[in-house]
Every structure is written in C-alpha cells, then in structure tokens.
C-alpha positions in Angstrom: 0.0 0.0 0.0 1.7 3.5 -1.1 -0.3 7.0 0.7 1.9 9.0 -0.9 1.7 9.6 -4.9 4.6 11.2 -6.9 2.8 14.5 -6.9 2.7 15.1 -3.4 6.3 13.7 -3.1 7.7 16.2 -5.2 5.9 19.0 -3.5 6.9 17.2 0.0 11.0 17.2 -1.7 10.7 20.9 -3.0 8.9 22.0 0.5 11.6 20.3 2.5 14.7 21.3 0.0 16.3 23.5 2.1 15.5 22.1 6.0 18.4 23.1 8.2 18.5 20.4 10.2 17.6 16.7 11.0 13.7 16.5 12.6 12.8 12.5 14.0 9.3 11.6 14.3 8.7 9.3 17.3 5.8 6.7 16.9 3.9 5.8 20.0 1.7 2.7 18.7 -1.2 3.1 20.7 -4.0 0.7 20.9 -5.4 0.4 17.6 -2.9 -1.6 15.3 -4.7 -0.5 12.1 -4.3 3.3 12.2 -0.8 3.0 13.7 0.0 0.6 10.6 -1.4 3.5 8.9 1.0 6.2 10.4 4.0 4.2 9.8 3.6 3.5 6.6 2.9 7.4 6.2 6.1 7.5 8.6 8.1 5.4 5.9 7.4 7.5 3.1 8.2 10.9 4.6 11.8 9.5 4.9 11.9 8.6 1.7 11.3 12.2 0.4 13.9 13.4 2.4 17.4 12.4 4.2 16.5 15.1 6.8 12.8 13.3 8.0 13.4 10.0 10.2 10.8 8.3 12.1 11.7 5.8 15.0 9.1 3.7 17.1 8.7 5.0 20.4 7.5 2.0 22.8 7.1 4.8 25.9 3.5 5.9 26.0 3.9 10.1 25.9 2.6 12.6 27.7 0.0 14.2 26.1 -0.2 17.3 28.6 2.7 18.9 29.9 2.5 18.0 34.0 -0.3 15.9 33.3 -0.6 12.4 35.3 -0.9 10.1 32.1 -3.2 7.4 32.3 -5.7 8.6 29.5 -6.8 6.4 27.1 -5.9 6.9 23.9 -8.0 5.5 20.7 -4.7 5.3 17.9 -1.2 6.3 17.3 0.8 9.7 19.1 3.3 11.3 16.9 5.7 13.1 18.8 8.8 15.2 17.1 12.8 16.0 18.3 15.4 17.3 16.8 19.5 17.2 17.9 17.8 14.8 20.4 15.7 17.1 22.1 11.9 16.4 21.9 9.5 19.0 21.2 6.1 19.6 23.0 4.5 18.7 19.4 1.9 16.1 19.6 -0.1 14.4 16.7 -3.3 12.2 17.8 -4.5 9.9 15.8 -3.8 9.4 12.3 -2.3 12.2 10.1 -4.3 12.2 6.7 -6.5 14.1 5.4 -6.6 17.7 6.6 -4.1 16.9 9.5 -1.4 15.9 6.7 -1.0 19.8 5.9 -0.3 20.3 9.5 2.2 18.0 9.7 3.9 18.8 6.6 4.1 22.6 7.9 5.3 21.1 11.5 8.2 18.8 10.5 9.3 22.4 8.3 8.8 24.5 11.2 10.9 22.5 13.5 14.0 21.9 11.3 14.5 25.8 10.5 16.5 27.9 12.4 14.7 31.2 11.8 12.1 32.4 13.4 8.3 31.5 12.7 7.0 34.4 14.2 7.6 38.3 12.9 9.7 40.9 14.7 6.8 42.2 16.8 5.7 38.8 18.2 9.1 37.7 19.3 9.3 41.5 21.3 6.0 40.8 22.6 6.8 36.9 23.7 10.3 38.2 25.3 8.7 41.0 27.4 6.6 38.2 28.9 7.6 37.5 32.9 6.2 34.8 33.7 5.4 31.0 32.1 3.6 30.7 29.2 1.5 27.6 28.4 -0.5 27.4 25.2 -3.2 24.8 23.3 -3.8 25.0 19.7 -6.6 23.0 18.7 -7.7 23.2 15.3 -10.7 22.5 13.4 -11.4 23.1 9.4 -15.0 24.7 10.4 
C-alpha cells in the first residue's frame, strides 16, 4: 500500500529542500494496530522524500499534557517530534491524513528551521513576557 503519490512527493522534496536540520518523528503505537499501521507506513514515506525526516518507534506511552498524570486512554497512534535529540512539546493524535497531513507537513518544516516563525513584533511581545507561558492549539477546518 503507497499513501503518498509522486505529486505530493515532489511538493513534499521541493517543501523540505532546504531544511536546516535533522527532525525525528517518534511513533507511540497506541491501541489500535490499524491506524498505527497506517502512520507508519505514512512515517516510511516521509523518509523517503527526504534524508532530513526520520521516524523511529517509540515504545514509551507520551505525555500528552505537559505535567499531566498520564493514564488517558488513547484511541490510535501519538506522533511526537525531536530534533538534535531534544523532543518537542508537538503532539499528533490519531492518524495524520487528510486535513491533519497539511499540519504535519508545515510542523516537520517549522521544526527543522532555524529562523524564526514568528515576525519581529511577536518575538518583542513573547520576550517581554515574565512569567510561564503555556499554550493549546486545537484546530478544526469549520
């Protein structure tokens, strides 16, 4: 079974031309062998497009919320991200097709760049901050 078509792999290798650096995606399984069959496949193919996008099985169940206890249940696979080693706080649920894909795609680009992803004024605004910061995106295409 191929996910991936040569269209989408050449607009994955000219997106991805120029990462900086080395970004690992780290499978978690989950419960549901299907969809994380699925995302490893999926998983596969992103490293064939690029020398710069590895995956590796992860067999330690993640933590989903920063400080949170663990324990919840999940329904499919966790896709987790590092890079030089150090993981990120970026969590995928589930399987990443569909309009998630997109998300991914822009996340594994974000991560390997060393500039910036935020303008001038944002980074002044995010360094005059004093205290912790903890944020939750949750996206929806509605």
């Amino acid at each position: 079974m191929t996910i991936l078509d040569d269209q989408v792999r050449d607009e994955l290798r000219r997106r991805w031309e120029s990462l900086d650096r080395e970004v690992t995606l780290h499978l978690f399984r989950g419960p549901s062998a299907e969809a994380a069959d699925v995302m490893q496949q999926l998983l596969t193919e992103l490293g064939e497009v690029t020398d710069r996008v590895k995956w590796e099985p992860d067999d330690q169940e993640p933590e989903l919320e920063p400080g949170s206890a663990g324990g919840a249940a999940l329904e499919g696979p966790v896709l987790g991200m590092s890079v030089g080693g150090e993981r990120l706080r970026i969590r995928f649920l589930g399987v990443t097709l569909g309009l998630e894909f997109g998300t991914l795609v822009d996340a594994i680009r974000a991560a390997a760049s060393t500039e910036p992803a935020v303008d001038a004024p944002t980074q002044a605004a995010l360094g005059a901050l004093r205290h912790p910061a903890h944020l939750l995106v949750f996206t929806t295409p509605t």
